[in-house]
PyMOL Python script that loads the backbone (N, CA, C, O; Angstrom):
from pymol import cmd

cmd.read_pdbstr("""\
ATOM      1  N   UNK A   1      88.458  56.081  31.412  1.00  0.00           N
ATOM      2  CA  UNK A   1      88.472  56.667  30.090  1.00  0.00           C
ATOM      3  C   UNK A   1      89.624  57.645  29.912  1.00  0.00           C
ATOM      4  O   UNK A   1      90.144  57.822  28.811  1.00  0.00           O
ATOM      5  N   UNK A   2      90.077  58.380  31.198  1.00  0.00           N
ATOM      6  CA  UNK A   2      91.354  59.357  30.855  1.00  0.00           C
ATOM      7  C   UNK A   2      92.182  58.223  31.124  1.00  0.00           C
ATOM      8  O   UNK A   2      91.714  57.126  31.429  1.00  0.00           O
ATOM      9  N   UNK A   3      93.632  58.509  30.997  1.00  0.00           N
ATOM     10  CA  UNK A   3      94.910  58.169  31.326  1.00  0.00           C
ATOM     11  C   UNK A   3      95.985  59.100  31.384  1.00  0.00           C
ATOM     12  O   UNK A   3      95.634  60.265  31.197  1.00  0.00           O
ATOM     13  N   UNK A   4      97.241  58.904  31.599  1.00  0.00           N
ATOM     14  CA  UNK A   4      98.259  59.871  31.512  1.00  0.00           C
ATOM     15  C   UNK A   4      99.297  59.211  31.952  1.00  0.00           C
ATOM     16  O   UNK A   4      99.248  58.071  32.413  1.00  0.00           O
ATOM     17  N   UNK A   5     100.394  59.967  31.819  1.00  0.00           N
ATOM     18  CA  UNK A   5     102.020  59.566  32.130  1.00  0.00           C
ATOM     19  C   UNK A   5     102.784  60.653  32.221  1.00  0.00           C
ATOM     20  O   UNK A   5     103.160  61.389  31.309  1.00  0.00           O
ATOM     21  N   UNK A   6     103.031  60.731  33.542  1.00  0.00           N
ATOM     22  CA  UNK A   6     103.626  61.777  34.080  1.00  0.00           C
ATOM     23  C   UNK A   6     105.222  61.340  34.783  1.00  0.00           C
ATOM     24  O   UNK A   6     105.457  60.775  35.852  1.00  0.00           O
ATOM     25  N   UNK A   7     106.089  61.805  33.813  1.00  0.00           N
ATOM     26  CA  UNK A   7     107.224  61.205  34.334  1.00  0.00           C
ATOM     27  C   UNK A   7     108.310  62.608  35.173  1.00  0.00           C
ATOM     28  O   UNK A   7     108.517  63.773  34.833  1.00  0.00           O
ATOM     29  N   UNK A   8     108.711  61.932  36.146  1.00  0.00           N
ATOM     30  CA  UNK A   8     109.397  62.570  36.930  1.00  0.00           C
ATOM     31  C   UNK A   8     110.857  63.016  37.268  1.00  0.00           C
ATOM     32  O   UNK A   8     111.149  62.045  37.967  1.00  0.00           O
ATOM     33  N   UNK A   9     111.908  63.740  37.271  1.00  0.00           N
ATOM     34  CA  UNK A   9     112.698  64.129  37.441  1.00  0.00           C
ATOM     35  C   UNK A   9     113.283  64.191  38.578  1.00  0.00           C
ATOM     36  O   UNK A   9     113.283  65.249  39.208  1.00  0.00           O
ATOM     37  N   UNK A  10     114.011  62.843  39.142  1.00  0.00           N
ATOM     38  CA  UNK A  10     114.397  62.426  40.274  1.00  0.00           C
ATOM     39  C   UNK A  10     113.972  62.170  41.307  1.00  0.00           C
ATOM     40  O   UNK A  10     112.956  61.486  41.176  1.00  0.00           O
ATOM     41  N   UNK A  11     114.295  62.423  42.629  1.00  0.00           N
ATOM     42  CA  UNK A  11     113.819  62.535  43.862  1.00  0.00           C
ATOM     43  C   UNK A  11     112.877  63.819  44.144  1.00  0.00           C
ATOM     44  O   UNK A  11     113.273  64.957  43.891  1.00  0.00           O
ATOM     45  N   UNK A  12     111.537  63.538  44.714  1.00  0.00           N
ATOM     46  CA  UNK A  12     111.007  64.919  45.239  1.00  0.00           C
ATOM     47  C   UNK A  12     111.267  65.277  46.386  1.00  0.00           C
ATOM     48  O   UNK A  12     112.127  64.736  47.082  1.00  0.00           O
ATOM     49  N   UNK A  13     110.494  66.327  46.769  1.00  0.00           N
ATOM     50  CA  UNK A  13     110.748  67.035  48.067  1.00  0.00           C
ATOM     51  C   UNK A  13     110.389  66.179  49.025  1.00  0.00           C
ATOM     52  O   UNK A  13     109.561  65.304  48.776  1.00  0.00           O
ATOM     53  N   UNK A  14     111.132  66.343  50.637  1.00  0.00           N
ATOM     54  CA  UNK A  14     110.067  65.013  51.473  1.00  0.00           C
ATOM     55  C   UNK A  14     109.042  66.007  52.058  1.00  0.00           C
ATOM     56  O   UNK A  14     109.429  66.396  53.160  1.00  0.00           O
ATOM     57  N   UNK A  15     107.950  66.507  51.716  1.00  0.00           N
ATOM     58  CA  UNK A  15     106.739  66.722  52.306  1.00  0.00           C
ATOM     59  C   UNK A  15     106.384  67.035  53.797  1.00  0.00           C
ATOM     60  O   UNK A  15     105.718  67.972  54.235  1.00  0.00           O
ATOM     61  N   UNK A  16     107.089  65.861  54.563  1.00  0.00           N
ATOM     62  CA  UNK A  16     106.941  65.559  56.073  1.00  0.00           C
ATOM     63  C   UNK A  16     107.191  66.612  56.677  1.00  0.00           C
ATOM     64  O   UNK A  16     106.532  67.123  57.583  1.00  0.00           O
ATOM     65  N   UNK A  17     108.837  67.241  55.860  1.00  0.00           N
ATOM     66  CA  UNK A  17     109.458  67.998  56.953  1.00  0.00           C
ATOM     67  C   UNK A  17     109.192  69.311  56.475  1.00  0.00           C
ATOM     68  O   UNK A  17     109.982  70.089  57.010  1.00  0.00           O
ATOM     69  N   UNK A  18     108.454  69.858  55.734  1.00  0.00           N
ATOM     70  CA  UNK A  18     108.138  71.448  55.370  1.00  0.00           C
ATOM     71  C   UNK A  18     106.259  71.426  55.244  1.00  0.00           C
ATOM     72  O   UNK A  18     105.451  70.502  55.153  1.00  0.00           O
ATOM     73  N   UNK A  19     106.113  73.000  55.296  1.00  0.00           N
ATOM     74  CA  UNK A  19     104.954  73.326  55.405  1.00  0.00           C
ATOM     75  C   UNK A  19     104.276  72.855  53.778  1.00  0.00           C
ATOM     76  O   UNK A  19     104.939  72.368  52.863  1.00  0.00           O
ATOM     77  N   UNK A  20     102.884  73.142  53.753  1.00  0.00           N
ATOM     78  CA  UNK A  20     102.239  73.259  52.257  1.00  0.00           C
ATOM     79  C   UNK A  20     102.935  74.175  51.681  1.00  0.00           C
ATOM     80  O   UNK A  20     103.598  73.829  50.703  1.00  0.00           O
ATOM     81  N   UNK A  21     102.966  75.215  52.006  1.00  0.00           N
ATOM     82  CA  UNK A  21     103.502  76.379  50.990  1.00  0.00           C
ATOM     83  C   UNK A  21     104.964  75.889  50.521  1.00  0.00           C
ATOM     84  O   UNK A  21     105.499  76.233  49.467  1.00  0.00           O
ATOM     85  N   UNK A  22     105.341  75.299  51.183  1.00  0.00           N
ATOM     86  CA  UNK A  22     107.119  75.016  51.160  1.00  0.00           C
ATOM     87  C   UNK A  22     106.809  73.874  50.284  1.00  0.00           C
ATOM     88  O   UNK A  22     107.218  74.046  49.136  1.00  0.00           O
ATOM     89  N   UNK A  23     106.338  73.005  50.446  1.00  0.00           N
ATOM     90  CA  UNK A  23     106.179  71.838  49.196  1.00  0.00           C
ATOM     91  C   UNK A  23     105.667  72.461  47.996  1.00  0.00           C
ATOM     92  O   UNK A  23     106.327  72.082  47.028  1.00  0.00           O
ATOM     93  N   UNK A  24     104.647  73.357  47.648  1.00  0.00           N
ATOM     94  CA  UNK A  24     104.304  73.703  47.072  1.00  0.00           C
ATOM     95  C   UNK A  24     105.162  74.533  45.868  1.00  0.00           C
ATOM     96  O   UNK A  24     105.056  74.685  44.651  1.00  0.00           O
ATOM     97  N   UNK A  25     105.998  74.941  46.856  1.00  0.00           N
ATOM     98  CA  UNK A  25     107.133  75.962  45.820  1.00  0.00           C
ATOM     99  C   UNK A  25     108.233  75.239  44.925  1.00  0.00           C
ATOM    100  O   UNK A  25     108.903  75.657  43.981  1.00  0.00           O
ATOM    101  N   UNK A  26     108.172  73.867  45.633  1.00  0.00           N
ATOM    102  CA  UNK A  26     108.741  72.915  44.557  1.00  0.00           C
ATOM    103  C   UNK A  26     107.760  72.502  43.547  1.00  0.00           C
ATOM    104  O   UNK A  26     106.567  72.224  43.664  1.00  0.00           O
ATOM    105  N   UNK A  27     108.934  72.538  42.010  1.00  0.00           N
ATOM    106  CA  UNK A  27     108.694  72.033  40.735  1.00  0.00           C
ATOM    107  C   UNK A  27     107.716  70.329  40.640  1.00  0.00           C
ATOM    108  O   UNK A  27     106.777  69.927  39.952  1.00  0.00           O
ATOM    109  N   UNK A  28     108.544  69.751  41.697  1.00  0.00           N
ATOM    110  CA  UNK A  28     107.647  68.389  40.927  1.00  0.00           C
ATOM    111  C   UNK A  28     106.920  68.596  41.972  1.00  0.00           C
ATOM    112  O   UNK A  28     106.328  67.526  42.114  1.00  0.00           O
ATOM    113  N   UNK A  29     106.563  69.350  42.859  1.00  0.00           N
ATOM    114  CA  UNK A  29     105.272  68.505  43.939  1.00  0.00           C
ATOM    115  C   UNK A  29     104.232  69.643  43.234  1.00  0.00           C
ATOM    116  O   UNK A  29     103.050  69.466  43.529  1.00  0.00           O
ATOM    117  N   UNK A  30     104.551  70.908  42.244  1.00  0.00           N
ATOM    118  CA  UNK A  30     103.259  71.623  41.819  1.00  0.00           C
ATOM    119  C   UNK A  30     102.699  71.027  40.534  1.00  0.00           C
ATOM    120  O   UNK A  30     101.542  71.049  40.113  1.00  0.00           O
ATOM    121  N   UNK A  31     103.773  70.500  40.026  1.00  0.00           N
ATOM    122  CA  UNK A  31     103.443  69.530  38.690  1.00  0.00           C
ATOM    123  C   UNK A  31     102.497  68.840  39.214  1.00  0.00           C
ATOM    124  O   UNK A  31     101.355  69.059  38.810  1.00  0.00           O
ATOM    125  N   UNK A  32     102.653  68.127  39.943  1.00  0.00           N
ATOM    126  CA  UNK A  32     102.184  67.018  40.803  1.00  0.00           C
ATOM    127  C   UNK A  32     100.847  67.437  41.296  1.00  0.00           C
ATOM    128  O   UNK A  32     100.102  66.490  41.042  1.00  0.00           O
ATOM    129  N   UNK A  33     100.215  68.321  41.836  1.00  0.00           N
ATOM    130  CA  UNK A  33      98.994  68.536  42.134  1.00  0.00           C
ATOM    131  C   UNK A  33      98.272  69.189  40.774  1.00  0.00           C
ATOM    132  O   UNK A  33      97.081  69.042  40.498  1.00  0.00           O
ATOM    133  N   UNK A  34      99.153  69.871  40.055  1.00  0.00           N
ATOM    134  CA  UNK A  34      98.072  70.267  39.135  1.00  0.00           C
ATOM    135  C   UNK A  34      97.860  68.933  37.872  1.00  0.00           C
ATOM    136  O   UNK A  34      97.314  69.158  36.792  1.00  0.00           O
ATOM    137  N   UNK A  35      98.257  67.935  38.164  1.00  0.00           N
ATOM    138  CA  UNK A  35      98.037  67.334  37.665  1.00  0.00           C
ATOM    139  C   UNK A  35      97.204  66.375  37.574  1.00  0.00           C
ATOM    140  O   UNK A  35      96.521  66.022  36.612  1.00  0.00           O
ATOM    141  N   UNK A  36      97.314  65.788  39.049  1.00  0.00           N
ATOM    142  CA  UNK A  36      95.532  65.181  39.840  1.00  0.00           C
ATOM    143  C   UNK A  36      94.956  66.189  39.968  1.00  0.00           C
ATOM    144  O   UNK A  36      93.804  65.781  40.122  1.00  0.00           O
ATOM    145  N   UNK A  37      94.906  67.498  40.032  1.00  0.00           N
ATOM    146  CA  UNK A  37      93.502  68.461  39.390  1.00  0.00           C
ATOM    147  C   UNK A  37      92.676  68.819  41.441  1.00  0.00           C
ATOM    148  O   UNK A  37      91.620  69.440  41.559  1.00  0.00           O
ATOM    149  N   UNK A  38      93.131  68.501  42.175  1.00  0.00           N
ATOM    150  CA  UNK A  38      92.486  68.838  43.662  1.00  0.00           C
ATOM    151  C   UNK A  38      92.717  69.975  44.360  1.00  0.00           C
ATOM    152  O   UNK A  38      91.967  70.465  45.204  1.00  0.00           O
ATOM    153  N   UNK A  39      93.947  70.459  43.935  1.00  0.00           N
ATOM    154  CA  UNK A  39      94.788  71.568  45.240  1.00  0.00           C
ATOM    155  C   UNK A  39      95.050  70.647  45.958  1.00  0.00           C
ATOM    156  O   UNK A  39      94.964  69.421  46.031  1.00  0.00           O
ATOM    157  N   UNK A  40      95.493  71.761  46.638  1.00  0.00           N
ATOM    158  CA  UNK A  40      96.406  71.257  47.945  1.00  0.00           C
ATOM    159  C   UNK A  40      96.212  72.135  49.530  1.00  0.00           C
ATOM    160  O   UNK A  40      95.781  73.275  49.705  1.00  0.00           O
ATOM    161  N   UNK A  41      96.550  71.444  50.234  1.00  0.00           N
ATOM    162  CA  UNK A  41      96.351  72.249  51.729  1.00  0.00           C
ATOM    163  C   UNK A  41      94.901  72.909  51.769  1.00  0.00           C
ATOM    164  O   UNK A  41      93.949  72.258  51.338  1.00  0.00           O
ATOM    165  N   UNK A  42      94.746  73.990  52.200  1.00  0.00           N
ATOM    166  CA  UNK A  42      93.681  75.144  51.988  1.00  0.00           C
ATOM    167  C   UNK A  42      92.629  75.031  51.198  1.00  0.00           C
ATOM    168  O   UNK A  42      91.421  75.107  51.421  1.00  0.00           O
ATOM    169  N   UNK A  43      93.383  74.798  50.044  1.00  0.00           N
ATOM    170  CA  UNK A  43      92.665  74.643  48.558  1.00  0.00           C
ATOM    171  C   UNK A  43      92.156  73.762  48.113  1.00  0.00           C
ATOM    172  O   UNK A  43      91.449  73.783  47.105  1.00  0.00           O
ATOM    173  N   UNK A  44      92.565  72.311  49.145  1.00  0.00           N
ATOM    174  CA  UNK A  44      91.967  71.202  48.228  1.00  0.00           C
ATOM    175  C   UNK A  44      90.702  70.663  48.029  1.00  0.00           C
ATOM    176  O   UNK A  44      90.079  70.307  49.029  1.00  0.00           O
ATOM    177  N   UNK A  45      90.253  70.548  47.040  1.00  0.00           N
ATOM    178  CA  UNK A  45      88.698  70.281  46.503  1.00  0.00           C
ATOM    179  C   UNK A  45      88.866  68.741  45.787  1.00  0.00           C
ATOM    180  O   UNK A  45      89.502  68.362  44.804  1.00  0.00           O
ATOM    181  N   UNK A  46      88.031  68.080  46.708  1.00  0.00           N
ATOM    182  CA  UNK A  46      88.322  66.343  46.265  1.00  0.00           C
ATOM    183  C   UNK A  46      87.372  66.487  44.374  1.00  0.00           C
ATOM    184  O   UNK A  46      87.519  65.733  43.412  1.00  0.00           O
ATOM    185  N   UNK A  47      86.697  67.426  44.465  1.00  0.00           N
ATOM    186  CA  UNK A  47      86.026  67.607  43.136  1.00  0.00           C
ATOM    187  C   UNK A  47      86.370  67.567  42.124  1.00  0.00           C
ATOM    188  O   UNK A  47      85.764  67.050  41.186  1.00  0.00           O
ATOM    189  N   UNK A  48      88.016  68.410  42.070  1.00  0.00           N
ATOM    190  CA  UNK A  48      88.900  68.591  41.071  1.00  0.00           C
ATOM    191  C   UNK A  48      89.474  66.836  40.545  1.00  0.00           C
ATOM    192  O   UNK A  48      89.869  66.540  39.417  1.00  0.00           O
ATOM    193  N   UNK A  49      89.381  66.090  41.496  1.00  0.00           N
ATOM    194  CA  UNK A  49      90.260  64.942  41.156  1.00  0.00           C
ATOM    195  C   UNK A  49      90.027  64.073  39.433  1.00  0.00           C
ATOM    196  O   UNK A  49      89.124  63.307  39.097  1.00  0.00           O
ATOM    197  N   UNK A  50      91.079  64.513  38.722  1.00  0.00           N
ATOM    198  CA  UNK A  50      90.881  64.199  37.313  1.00  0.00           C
ATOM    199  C   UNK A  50      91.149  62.457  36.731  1.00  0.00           C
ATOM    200  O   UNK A  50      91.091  62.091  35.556  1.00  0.00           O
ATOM    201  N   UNK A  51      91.433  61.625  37.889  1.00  0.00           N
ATOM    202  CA  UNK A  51      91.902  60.438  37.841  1.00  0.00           C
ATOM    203  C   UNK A  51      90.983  59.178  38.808  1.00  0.00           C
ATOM    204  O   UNK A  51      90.647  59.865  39.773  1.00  0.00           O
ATOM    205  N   UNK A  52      90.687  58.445  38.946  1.00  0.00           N
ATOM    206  CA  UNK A  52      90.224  56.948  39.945  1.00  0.00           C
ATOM    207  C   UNK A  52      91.006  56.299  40.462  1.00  0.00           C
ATOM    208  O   UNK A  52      90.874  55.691  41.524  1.00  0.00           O
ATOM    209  N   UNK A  53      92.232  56.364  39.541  1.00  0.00           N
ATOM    210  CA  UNK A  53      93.823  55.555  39.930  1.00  0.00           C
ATOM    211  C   UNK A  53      94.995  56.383  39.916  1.00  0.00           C
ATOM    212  O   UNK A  53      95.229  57.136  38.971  1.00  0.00           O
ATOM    213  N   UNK A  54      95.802  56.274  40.999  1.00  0.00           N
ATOM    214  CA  UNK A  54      97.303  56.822  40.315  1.00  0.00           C
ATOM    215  C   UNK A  54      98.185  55.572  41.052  1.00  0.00           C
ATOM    216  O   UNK A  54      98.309  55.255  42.234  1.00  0.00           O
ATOM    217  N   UNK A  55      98.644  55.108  40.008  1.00  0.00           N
ATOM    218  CA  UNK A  55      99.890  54.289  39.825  1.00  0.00           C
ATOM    219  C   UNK A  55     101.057  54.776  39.606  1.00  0.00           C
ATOM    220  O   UNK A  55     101.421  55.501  38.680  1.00  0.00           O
ATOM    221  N   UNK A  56     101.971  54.129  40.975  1.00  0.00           N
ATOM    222  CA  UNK A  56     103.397  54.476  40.944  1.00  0.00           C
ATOM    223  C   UNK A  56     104.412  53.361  40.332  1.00  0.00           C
ATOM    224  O   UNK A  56     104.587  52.357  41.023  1.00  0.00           O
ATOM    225  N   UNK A  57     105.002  53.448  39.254  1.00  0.00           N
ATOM    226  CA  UNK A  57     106.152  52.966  38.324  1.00  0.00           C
ATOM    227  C   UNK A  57     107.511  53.252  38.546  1.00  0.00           C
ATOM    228  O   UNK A  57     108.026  53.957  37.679  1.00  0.00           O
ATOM    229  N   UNK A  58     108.241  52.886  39.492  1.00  0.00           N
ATOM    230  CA  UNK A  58     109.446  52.947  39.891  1.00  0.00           C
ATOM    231  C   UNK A  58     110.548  52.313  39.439  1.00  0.00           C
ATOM    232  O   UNK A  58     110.189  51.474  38.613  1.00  0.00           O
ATOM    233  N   UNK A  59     111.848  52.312  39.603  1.00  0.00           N
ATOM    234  CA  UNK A  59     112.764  51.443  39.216  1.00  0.00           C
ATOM    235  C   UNK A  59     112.930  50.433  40.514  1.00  0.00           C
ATOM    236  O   UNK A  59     112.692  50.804  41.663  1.00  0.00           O
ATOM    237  N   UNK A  60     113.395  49.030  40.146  1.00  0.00           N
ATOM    238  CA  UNK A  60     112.926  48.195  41.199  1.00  0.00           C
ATOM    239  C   UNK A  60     114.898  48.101  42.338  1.00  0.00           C
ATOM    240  O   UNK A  60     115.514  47.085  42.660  1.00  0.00           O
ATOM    241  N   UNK A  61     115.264  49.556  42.601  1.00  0.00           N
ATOM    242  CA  UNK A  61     116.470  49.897  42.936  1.00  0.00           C
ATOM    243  C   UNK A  61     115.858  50.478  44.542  1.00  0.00           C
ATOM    244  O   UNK A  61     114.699  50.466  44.957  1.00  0.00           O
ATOM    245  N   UNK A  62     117.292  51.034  45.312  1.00  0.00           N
ATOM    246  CA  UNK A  62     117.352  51.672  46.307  1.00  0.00           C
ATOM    247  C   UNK A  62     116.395  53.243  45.587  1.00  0.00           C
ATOM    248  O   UNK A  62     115.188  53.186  45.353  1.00  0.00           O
ATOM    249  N   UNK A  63     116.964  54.100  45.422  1.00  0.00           N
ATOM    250  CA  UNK A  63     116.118  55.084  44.977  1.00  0.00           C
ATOM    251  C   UNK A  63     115.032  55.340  44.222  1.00  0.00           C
ATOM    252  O   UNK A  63     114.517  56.437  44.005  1.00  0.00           O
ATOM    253  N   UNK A  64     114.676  54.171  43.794  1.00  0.00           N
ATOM    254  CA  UNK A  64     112.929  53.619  43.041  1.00  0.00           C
ATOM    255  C   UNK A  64     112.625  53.948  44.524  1.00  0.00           C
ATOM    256  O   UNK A  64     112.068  54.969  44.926  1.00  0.00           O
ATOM    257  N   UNK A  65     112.987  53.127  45.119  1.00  0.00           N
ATOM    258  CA  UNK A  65     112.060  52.660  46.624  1.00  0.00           C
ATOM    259  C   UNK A  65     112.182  53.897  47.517  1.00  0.00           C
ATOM    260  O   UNK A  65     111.446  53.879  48.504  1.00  0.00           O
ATOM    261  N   UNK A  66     112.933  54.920  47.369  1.00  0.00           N
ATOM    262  CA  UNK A  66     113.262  55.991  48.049  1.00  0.00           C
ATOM    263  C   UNK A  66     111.491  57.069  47.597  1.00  0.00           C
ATOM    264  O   UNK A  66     110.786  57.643  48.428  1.00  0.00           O
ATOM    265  N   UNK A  67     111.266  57.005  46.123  1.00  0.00           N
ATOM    266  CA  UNK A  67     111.223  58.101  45.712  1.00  0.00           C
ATOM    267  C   UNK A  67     109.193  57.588  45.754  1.00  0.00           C
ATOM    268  O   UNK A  67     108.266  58.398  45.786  1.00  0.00           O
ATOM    269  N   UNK A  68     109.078  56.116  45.740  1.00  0.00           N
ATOM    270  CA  UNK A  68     107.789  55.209  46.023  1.00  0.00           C
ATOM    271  C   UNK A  68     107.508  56.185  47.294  1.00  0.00           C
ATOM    272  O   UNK A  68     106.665  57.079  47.229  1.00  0.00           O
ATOM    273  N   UNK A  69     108.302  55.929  48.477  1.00  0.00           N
ATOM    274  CA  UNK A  69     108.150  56.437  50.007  1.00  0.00           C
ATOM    275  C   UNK A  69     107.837  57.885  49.546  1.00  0.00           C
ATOM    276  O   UNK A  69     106.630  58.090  49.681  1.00  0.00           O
ATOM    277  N   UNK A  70     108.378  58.772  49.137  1.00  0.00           N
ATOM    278  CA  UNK A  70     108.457  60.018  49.361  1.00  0.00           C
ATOM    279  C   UNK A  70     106.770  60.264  48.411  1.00  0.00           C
ATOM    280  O   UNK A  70     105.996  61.165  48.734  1.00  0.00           O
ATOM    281  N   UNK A  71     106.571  59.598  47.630  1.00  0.00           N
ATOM    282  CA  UNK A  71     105.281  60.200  46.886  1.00  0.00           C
ATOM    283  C   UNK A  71     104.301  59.604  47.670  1.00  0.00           C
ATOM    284  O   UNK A  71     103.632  60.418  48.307  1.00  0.00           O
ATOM    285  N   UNK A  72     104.075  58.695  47.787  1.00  0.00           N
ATOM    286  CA  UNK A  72     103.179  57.991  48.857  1.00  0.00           C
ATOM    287  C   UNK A  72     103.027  58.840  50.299  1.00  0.00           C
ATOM    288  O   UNK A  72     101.962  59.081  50.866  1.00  0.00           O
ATOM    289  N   UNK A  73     104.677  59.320  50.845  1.00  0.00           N
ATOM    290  CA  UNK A  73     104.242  60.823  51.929  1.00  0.00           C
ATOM    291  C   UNK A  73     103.616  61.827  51.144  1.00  0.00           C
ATOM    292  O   UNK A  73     102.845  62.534  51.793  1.00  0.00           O
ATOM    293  N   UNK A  74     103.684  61.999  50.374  1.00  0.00           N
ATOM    294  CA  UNK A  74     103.097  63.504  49.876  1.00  0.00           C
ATOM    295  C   UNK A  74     101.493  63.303  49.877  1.00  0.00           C
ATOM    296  O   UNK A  74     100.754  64.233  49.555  1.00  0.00           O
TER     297      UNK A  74
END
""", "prot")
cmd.dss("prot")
cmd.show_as("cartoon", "prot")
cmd.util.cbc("prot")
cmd.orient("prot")
């Protein structure tokens, strides 16, 4: 019954190599959690989750496929 479209502004952070707090202080990865509604690290409450699905829409390029990997790490 919800939906949404959340479009993104390039490449995000890679996740892997920094702490929560350090992902966190980036723009699209806080967009990004407050947007599935859970927190993050510490904080996260599977309760908050405002979605059933999240679908990734990429460009079908080298950096589509870059940026697929990097959200899928997060």
């Amino acid at each position: 019954h919800t939906q949404a479209v959340m479009p993104l502004r390039g490449k995000i952070l890679n996740c892997e190599e920094h702490t929560t707090a350090k992902a966190l202080s980036n723009q699209e990865i806080s967009d990004l959690v407050t947007a599935i509604g859970t927190g993050a690290g510490e904080k996260f409450h599977y309760d908050g989750l405002r979605y059933g699905k999240i679908i990734l829409l990429m460009d079908a390029d080298s950096d589509g496929c870059h940026i697929s990997t990097l959200l899928l790490d997060f």
